[in-house]
C-alpha positions in Angstrom: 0.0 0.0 0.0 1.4 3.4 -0.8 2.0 5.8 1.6 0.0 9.3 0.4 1.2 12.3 2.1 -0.6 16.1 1.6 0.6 18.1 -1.4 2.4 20.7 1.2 3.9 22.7 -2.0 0.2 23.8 -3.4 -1.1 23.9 0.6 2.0 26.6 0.9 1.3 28.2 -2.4 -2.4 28.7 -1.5 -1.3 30.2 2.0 0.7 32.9 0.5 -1.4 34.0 -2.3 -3.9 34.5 -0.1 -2.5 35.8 3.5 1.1 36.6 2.6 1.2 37.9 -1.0 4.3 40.3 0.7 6.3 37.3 1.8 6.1 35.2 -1.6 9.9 36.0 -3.3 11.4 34.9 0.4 9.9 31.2 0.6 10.0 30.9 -3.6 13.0 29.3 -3.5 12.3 26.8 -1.5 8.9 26.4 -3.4 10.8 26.3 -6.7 11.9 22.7 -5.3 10.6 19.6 -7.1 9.6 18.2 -3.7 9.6 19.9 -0.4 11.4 17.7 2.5 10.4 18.0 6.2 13.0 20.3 7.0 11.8 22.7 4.1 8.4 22.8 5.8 9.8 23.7 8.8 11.5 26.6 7.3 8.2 27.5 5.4 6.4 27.1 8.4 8.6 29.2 10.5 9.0 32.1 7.7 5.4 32.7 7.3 4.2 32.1 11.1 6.9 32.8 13.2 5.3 35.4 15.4 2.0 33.1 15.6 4.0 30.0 16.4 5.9 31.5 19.4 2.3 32.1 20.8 1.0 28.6 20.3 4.0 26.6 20.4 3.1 24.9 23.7 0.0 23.7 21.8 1.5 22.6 18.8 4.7 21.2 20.2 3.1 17.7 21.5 1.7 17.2 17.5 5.2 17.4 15.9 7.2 14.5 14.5 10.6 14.3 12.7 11.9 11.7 10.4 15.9 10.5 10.1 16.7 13.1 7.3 15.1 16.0 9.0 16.5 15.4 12.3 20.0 14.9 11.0 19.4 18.5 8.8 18.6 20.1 12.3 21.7 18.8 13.6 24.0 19.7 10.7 22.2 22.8 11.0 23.6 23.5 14.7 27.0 22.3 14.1 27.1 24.4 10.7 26.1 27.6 13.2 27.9 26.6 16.0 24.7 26.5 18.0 24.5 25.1 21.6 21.3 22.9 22.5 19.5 25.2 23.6 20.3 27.8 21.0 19.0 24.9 18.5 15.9 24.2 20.4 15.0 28.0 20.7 15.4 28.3 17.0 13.2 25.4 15.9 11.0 25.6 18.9 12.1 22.1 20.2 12.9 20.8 24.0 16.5 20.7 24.5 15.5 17.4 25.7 14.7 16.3 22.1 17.7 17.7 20.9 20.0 15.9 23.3 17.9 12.4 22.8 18.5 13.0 19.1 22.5 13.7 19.6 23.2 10.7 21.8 21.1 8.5 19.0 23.0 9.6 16.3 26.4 9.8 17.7 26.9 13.3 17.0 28.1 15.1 20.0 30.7 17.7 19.8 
């Protein structure tokens, strides 16, 4: 059985047109992808609603989960910006928690 998963470029493309015609040249390159990855959702997501999100993100944080290839992306992301935990988890609105279960799983701390 294949797995279906929501067409997150046109849900995107629908949200700007429609509430944030202004921000539409800063997320089109990562729309201009062929397929969007979890990680470029996060940065869509985070572009567009940041000041909503920082509001609500006790709500939404028990709802989010994060495959291998986004997780490692986060943590290439920290060591490429020399971020410490909770630097990371600030910017992507994770527990430092997460971030450290994630580190000692993949084997990658500093």
């Amino acid at each position: 059985m294949e797995e279906t998963s929501p067409d997150y470029k046109m849900i995107f493309t629908d949200i700007i047109t429609e509430q944030f015609p202004h921000k539409k040249e800063l997320c089109q390159n990562i729309l201009g992808k062929e397929k969007l990855s979890t990680f470029d959702i996060i940065k869509l997501n985070k572009l567009l609603f940041e000041k909503e999100n920082k509001e609500k993100n006790i709500f939404n944080q028990k709802h989010r989960s994060y495959d291998t290839s986004t997780i490692r992306e986060i943590l290439d992301y920290q060591i490429k910006n020399n971020l410490n935990n909770t630097e990371l988890a600030n910017y992507f609105m994770l527990s430092r928690n997460s971030v450290t279960k994630w580190k000692k799983i993949f084997n990658m701390n500093q």
